[in-house]
CHARMM internal coordinates of N, CA and C (Angstrom, degrees):
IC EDIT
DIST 1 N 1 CA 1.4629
DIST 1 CA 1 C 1.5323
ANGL 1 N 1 CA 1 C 110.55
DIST 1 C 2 N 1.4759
ANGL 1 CA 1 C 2 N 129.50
DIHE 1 N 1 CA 1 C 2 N -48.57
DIST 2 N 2 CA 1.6497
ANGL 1 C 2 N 2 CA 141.81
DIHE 1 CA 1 C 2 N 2 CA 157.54
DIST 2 CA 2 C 1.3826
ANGL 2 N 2 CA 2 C 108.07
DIHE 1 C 2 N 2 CA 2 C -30.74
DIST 2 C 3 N 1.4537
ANGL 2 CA 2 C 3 N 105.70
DIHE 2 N 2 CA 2 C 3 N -63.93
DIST 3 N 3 CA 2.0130
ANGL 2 C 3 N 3 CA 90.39
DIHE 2 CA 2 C 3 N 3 CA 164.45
DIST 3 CA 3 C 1.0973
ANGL 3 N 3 CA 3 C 128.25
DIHE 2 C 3 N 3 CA 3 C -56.07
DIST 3 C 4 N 1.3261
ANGL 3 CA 3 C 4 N 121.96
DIHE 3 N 3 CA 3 C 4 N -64.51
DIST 4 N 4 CA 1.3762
ANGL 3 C 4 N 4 CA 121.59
DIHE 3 CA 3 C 4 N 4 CA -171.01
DIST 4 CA 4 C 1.5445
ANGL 4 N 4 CA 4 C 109.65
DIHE 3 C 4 N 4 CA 4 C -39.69
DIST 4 C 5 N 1.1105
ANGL 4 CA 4 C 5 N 112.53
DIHE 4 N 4 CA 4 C 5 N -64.01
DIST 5 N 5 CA 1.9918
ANGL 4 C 5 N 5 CA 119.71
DIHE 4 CA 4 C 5 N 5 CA 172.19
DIST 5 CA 5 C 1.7315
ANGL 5 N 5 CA 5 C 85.75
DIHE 4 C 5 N 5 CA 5 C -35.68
DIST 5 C 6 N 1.2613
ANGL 5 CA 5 C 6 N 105.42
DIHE 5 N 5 CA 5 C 6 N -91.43
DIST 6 N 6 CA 1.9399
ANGL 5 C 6 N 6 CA 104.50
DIHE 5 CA 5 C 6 N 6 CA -160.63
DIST 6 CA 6 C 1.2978
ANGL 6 N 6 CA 6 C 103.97
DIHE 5 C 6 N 6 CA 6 C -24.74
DIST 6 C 7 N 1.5295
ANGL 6 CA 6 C 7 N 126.88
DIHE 6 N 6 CA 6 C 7 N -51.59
DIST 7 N 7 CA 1.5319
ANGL 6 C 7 N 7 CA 118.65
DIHE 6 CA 6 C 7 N 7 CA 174.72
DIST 7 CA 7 C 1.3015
ANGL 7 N 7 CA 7 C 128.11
DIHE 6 C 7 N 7 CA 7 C -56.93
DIST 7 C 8 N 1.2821
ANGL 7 CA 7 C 8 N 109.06
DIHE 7 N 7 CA 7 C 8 N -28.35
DIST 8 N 8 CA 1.2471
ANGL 7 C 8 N 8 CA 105.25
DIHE 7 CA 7 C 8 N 8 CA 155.96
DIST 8 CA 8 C 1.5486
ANGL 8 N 8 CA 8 C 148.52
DIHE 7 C 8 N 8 CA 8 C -59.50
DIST 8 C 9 N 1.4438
ANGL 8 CA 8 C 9 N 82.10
DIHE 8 N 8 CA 8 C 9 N -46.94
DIST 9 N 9 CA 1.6716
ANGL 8 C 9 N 9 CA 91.03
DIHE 8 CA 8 C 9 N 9 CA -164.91
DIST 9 CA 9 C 2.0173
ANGL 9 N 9 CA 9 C 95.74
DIHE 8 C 9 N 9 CA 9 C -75.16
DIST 9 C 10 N 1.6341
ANGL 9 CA 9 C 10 N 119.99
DIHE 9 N 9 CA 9 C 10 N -29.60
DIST 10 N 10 CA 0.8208
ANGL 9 C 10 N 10 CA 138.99
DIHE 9 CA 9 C 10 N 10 CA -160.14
DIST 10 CA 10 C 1.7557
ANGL 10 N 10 CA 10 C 103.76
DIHE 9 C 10 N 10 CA 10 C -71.19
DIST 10 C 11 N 1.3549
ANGL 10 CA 10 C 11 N 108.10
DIHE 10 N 10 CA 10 C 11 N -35.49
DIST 11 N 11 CA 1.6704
ANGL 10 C 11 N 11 CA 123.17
DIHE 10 CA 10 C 11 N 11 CA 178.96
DIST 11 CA 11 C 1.6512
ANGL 11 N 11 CA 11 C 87.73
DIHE 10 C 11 N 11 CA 11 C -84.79
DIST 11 C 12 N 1.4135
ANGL 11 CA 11 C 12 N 138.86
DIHE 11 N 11 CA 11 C 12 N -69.58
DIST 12 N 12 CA 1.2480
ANGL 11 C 12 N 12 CA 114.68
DIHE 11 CA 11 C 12 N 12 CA 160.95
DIST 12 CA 12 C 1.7668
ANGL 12 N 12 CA 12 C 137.87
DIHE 11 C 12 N 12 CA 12 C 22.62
DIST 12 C 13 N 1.8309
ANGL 12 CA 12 C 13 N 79.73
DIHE 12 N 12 CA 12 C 13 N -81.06
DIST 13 N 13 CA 1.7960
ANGL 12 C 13 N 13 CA 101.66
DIHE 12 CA 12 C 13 N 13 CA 179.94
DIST 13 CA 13 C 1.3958
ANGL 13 N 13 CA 13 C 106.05
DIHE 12 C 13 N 13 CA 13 C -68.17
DIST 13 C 14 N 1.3701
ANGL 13 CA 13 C 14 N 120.08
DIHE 13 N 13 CA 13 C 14 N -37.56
DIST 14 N 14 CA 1.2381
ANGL 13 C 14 N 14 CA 104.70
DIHE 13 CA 13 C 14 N 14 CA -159.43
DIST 14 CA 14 C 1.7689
ANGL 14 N 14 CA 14 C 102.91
DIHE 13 C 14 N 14 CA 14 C -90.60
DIST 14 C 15 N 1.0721
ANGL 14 CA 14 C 15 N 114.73
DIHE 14 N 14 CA 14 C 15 N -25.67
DIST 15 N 15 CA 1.6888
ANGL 14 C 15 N 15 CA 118.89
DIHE 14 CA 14 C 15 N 15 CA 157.42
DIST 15 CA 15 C 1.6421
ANGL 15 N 15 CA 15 C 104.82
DIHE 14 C 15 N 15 CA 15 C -33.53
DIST 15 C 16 N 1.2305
ANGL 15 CA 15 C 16 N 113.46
DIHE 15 N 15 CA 15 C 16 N -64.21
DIST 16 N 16 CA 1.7450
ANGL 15 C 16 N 16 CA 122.40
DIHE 15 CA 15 C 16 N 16 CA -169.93
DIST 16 CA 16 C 1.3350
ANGL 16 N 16 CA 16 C 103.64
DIHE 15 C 16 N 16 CA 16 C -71.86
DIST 16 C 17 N 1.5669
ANGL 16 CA 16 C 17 N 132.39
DIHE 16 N 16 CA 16 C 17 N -53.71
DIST 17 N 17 CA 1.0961
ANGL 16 C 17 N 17 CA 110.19
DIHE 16 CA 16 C 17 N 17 CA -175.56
DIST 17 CA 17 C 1.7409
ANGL 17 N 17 CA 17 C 127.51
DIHE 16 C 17 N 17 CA 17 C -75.21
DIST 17 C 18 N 1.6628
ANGL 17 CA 17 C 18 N 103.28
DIHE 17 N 17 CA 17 C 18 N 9.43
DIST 18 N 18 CA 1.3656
ANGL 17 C 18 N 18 CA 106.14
DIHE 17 CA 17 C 18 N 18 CA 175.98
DIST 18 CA 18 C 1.1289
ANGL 18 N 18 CA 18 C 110.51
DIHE 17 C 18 N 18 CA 18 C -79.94
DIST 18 C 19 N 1.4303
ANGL 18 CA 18 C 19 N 119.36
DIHE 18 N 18 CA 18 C 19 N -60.07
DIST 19 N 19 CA 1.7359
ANGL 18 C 19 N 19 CA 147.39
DIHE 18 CA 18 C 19 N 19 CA 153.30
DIST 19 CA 19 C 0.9889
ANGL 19 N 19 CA 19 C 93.40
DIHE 18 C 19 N 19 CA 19 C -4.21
DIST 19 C 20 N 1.7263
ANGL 19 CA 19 C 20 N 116.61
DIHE 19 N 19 CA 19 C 20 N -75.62
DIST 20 N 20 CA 2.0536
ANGL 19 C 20 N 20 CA 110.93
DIHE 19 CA 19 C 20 N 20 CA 179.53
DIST 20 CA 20 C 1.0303
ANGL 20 N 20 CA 20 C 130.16
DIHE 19 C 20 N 20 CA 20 C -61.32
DIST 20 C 21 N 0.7480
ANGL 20 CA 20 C 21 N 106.93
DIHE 20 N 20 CA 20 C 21 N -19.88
DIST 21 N 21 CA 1.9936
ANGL 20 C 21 N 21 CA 115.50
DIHE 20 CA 20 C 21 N 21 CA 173.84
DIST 21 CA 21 C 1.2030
ANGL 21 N 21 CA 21 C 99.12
DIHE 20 C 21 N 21 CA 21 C -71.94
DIST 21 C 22 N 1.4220
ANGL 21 CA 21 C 22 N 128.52
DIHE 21 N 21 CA 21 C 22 N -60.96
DIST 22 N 22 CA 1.2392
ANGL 21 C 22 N 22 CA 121.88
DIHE 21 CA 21 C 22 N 22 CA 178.68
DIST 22 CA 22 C 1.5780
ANGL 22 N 22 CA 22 C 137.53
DIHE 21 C 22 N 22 CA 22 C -62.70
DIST 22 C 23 N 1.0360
ANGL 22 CA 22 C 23 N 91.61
DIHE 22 N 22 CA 22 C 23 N -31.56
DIST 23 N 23 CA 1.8260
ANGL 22 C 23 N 23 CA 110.25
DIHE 22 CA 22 C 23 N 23 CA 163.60
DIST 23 CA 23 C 1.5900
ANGL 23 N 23 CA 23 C 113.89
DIHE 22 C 23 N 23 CA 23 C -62.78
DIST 23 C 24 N 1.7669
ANGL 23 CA 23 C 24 N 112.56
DIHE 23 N 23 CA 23 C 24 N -41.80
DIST 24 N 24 CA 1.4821
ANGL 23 C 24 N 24 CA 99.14
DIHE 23 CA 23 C 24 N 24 CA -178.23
DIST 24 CA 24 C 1.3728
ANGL 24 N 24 CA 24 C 112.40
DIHE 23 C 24 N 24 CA 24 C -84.30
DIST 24 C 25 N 1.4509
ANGL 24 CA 24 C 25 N 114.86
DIHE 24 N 24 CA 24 C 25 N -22.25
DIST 25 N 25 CA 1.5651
ANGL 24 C 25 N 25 CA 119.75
DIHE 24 CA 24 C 25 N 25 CA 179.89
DIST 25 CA 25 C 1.4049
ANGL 25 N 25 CA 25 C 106.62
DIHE 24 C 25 N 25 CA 25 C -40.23
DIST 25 C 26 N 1.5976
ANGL 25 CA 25 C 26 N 90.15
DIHE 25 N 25 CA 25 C 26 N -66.77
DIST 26 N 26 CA 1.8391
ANGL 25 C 26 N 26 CA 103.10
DIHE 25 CA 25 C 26 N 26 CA -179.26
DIST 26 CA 26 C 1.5181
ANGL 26 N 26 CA 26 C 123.87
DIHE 25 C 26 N 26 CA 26 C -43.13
DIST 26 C 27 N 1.6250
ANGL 26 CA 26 C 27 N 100.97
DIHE 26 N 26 CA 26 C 27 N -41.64
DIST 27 N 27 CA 1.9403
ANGL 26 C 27 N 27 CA 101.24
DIHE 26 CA 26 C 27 N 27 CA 178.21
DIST 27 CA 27 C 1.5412
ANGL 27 N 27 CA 27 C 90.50
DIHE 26 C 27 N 27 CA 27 C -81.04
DIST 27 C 28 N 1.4295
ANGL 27 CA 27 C 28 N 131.73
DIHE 27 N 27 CA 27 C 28 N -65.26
DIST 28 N 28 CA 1.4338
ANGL 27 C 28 N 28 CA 121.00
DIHE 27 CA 27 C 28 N 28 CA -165.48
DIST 28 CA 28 C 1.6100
ANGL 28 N 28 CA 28 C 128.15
DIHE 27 C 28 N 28 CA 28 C -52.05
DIST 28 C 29 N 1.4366
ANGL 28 CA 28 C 29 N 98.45
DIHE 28 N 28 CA 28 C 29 N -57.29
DIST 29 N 29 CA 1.5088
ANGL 28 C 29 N 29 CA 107.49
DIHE 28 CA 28 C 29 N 29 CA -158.59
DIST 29 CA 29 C 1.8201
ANGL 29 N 29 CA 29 C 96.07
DIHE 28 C 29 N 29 CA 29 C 121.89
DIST 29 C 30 N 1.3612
ANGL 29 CA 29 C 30 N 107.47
DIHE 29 N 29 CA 29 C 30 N 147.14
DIST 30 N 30 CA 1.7190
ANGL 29 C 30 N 30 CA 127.00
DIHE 29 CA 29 C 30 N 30 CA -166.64
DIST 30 CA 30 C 1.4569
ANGL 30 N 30 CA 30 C 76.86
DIHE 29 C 30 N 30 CA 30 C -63.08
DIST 30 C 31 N 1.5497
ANGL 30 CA 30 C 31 N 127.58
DIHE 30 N 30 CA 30 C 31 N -60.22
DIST 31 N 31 CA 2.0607
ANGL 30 C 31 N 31 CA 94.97
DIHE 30 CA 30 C 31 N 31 CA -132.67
DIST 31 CA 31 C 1.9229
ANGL 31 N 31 CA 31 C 93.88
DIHE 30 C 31 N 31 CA 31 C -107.43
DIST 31 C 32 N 1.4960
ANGL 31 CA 31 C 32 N 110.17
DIHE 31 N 31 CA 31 C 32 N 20.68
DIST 32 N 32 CA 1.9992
ANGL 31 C 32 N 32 CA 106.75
DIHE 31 CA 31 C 32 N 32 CA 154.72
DIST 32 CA 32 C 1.4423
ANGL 32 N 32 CA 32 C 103.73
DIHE 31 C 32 N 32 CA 32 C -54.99
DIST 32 C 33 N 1.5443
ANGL 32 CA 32 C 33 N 103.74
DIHE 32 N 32 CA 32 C 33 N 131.58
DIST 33 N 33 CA 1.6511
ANGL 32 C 33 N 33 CA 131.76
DIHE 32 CA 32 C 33 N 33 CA 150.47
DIST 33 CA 33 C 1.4976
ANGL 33 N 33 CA 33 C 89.94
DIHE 32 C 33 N 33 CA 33 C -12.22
DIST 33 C 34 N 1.2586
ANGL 33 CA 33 C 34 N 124.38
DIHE 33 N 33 CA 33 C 34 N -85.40
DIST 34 N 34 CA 1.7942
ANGL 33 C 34 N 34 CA 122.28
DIHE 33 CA 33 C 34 N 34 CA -143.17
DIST 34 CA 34 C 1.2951
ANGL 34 N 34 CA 34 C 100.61
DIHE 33 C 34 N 34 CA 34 C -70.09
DIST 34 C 35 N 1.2408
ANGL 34 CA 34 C 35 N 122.85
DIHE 34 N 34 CA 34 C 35 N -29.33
DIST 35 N 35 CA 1.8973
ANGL 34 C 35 N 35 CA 119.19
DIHE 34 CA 34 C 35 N 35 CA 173.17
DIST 35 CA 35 C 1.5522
ANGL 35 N 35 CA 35 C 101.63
DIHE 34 C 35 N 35 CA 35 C -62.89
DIST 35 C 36 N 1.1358
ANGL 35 CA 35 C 36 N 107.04
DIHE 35 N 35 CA 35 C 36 N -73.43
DIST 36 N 36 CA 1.8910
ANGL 35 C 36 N 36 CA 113.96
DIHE 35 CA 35 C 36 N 36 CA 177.47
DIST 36 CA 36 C 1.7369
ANGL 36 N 36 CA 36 C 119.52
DIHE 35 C 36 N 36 CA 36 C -24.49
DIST 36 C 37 N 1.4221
ANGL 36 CA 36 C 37 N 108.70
DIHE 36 N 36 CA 36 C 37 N -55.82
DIST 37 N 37 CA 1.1991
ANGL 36 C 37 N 37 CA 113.30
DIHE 36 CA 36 C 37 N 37 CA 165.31
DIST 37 CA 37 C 1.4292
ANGL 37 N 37 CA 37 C 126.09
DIHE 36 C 37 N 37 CA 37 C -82.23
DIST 37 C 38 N 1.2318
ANGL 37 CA 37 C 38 N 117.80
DIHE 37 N 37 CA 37 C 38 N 16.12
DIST 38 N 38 CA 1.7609
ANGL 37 C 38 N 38 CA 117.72
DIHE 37 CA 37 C 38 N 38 CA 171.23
DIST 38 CA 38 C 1.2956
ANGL 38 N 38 CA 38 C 91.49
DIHE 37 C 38 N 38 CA 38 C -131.90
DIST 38 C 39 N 1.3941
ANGL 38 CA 38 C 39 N 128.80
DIHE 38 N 38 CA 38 C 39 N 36.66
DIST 39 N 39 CA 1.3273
ANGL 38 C 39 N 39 CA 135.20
DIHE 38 CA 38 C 39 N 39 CA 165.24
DIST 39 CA 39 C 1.5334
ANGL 39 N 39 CA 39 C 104.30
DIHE 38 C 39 N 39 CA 39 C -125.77
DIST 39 C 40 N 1.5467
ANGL 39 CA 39 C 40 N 119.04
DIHE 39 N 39 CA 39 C 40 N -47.08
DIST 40 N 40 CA 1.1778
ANGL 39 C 40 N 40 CA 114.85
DIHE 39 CA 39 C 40 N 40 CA 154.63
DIST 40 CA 40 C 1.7936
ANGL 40 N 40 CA 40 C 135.40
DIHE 39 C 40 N 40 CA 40 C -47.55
DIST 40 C 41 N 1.0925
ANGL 40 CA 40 C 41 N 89.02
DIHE 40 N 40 CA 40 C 41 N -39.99
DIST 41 N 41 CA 2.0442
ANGL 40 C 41 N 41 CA 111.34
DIHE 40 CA 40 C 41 N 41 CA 173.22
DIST 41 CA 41 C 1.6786
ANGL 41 N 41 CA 41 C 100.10
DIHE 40 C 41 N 41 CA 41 C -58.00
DIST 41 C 42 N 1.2614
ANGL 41 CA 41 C 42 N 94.25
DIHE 41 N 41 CA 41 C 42 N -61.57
DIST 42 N 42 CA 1.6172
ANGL 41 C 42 N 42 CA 90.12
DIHE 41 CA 41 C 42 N 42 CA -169.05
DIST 42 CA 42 C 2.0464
ANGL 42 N 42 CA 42 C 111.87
DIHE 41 C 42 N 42 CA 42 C -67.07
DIST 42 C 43 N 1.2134
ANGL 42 CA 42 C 43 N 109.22
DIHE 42 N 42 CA 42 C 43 N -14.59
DIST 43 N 43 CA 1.6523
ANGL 42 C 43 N 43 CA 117.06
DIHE 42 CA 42 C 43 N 43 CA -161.41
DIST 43 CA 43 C 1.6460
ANGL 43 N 43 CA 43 C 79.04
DIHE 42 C 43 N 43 CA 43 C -77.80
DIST 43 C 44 N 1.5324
ANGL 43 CA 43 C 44 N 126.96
DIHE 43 N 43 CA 43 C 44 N -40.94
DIST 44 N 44 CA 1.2417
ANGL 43 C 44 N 44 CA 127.04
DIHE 43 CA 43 C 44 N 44 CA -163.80
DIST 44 CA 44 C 1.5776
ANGL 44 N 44 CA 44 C 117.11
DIHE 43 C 44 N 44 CA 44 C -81.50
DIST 44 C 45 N 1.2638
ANGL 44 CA 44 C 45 N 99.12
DIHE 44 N 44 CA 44 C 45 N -7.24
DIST 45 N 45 CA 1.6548
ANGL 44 C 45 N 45 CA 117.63
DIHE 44 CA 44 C 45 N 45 CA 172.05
DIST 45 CA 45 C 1.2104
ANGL 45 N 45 CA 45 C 103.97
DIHE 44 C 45 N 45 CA 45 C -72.72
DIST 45 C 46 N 1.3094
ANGL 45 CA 45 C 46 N 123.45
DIHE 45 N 45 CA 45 C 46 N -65.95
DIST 46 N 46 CA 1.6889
ANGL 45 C 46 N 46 CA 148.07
DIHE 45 CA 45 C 46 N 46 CA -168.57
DIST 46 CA 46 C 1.1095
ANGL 46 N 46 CA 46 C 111.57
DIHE 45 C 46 N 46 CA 46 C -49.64
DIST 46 C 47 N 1.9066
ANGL 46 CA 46 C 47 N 111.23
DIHE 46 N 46 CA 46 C 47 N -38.11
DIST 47 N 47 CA 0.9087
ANGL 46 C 47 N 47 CA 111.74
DIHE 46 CA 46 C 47 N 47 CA -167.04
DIST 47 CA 47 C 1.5771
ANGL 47 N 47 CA 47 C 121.27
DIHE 46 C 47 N 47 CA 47 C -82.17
DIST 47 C 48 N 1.4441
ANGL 47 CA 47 C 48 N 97.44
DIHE 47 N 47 CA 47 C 48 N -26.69
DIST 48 N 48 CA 1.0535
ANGL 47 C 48 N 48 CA 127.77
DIHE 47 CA 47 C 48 N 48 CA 176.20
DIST 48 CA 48 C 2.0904
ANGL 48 N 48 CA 48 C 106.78
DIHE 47 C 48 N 48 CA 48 C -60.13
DIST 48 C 49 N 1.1922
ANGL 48 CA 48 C 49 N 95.70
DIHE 48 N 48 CA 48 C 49 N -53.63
DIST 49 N 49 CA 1.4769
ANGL 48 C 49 N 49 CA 104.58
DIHE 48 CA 48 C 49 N 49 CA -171.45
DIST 49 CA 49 C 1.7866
ANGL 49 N 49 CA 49 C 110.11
DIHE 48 C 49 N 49 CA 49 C -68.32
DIST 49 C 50 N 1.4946
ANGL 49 CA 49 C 50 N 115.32
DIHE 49 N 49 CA 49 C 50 N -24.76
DIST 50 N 50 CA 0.7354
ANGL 49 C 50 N 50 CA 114.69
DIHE 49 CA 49 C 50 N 50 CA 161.98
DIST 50 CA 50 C 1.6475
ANGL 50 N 50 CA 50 C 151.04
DIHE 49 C 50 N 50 CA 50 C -71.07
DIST 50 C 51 N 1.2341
ANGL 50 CA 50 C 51 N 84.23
DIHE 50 N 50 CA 50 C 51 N -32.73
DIST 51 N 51 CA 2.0708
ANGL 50 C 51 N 51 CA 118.66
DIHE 50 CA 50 C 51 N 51 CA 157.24
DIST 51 CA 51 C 1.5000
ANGL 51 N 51 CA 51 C 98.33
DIHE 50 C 51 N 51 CA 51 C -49.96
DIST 51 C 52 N 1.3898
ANGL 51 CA 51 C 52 N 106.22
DIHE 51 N 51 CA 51 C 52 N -65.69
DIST 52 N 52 CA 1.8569
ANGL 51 C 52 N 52 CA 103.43
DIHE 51 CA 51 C 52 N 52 CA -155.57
DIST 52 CA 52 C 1.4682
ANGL 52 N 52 CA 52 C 100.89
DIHE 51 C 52 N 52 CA 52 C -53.05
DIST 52 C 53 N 1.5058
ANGL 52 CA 52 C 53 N 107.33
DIHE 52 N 52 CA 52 C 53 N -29.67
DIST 53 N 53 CA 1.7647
ANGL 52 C 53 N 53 CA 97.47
DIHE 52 CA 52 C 53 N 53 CA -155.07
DIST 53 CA 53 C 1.2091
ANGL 53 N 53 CA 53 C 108.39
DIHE 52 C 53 N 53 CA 53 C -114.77
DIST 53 C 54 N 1.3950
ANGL 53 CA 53 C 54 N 127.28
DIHE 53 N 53 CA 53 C 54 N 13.97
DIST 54 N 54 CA 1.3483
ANGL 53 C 54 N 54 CA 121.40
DIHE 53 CA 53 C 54 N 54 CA 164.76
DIST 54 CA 54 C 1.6851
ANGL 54 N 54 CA 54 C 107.88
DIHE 53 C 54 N 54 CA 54 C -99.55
DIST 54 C 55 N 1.5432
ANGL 54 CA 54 C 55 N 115.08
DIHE 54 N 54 CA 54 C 55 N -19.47
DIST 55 N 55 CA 1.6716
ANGL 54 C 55 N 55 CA 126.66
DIHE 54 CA 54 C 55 N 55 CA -179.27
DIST 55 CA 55 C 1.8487
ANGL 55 N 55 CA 55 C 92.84
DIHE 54 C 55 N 55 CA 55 C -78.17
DIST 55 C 56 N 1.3782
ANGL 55 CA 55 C 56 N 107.78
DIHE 55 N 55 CA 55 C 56 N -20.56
DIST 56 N 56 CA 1.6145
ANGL 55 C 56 N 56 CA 99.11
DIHE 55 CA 55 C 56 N 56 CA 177.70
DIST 56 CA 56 C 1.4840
ANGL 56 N 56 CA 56 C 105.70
DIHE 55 C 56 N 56 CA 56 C -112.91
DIST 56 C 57 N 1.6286
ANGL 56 CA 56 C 57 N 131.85
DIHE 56 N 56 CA 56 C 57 N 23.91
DIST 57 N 57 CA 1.3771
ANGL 56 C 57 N 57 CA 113.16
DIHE 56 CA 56 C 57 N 57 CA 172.50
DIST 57 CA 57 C 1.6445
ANGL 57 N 57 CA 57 C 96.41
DIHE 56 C 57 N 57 CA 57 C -121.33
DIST 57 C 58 N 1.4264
ANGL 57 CA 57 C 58 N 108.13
DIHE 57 N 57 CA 57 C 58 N 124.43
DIST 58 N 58 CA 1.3180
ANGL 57 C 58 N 58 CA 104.68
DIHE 57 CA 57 C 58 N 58 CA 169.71
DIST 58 CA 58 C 1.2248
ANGL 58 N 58 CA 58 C 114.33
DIHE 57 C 58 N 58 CA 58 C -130.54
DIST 58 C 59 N 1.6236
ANGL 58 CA 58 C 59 N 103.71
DIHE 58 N 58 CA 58 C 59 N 140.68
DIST 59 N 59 CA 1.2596
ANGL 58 C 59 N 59 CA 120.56
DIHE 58 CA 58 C 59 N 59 CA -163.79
DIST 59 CA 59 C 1.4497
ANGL 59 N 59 CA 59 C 115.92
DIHE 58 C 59 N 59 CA 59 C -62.06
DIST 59 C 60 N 1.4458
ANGL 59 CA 59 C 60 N 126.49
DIHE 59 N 59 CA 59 C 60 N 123.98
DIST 60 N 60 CA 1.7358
ANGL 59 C 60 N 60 CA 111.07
DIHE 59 CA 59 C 60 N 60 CA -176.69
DIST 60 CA 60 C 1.7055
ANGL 60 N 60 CA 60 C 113.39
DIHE 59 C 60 N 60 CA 60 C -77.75
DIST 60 C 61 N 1.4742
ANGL 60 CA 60 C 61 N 115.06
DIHE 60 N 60 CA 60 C 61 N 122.51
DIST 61 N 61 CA 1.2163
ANGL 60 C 61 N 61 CA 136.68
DIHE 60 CA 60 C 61 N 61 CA -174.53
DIST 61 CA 61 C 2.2144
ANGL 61 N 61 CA 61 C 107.06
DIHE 60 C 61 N 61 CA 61 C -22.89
DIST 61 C 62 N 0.9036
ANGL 61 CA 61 C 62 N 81.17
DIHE 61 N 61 CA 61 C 62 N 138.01
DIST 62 N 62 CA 1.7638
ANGL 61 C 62 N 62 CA 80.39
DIHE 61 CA 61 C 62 N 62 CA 179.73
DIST 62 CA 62 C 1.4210
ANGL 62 N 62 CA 62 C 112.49
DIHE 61 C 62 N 62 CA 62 C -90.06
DIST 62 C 63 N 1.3599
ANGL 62 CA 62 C 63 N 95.14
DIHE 62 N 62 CA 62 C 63 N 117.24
DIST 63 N 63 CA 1.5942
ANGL 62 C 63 N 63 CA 105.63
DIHE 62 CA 62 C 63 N 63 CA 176.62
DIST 63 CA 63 C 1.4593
ANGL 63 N 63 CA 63 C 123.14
DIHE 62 C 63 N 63 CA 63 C -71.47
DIST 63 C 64 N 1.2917
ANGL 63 CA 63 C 64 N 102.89
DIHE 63 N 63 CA 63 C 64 N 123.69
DIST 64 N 64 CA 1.7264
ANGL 63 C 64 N 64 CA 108.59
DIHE 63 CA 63 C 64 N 64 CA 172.87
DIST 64 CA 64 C 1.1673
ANGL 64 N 64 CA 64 C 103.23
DIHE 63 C 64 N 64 CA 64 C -55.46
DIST 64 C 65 N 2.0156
ANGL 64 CA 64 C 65 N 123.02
DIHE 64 N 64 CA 64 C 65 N 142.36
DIST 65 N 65 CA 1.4262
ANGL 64 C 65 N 65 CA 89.20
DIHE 64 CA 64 C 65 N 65 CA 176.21
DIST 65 CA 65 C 1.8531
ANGL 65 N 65 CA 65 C 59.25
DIHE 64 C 65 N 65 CA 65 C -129.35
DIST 65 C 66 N 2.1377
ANGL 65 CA 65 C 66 N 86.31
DIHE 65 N 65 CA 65 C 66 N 155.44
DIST 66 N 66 CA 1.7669
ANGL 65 C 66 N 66 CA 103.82
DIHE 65 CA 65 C 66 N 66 CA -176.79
DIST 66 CA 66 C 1.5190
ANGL 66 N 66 CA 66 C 92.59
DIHE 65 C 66 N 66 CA 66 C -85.90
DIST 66 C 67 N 1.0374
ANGL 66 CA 66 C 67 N 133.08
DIHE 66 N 66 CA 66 C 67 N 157.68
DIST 67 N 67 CA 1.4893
ANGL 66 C 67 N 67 CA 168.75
DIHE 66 CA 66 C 67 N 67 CA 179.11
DIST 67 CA 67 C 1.4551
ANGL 67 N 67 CA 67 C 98.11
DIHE 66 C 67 N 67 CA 67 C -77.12
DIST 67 C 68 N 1.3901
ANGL 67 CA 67 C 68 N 161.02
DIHE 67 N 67 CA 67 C 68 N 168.53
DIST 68 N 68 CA 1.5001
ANGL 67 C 68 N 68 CA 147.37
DIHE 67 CA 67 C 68 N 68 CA 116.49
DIST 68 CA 68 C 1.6046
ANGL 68 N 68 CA 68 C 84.04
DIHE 67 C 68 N 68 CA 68 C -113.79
DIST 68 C 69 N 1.4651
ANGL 68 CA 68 C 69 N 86.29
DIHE 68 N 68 CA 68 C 69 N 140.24
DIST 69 N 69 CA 1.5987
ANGL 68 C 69 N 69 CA 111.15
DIHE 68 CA 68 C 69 N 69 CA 165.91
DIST 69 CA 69 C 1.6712
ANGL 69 N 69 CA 69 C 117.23
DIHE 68 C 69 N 69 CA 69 C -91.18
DIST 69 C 70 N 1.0028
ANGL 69 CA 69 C 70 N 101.58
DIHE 69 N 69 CA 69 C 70 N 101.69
DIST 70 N 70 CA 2.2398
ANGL 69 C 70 N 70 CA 98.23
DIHE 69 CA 69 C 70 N 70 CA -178.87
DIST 70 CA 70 C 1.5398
ANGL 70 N 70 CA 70 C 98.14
DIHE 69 C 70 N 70 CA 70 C -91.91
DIST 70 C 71 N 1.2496
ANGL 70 CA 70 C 71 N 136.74
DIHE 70 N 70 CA 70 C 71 N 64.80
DIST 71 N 71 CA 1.5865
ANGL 70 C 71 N 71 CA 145.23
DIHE 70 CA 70 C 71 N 71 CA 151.59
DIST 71 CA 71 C 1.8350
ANGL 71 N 71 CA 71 C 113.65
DIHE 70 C 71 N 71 CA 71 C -66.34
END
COOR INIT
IC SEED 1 N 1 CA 1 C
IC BUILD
């Protein structure tokens, strides 16, 4: 339940800090200082969101599957 909230609130931030990125692009231009660094902010969100949920996705073990031979 502690994750799910952290995923939340965490998709949250990165909802808003996309929004800003995109808002200053539009007044600045893509490669202004304040776009660049609210592109970095958000890469550190992602990155972040991505950590939590790959240390919590585990792959289910691969099943041998037997063959039957009908000869």
């Amino acid at each position: 339940m502690k994750l799910m909230l952290i995923n939340y609130i965490l998709l949250g931030k990165i909802n808003v800090k996309k929004r800003d990125m995109y808002s200053k692009a539009k007044q600045f231009g893509f490669t202004d200082s304040r776009v660049v660094t609210c592109s970095q902010e958000l890469d550190t969100l992602l990155n972040r969101y991505q950590e939590i949920n790959d240390t919590n996705f585990q792959v289910p073990a691969r099943e041998e599957h037997q063959f039957i031979s009908y000869n």
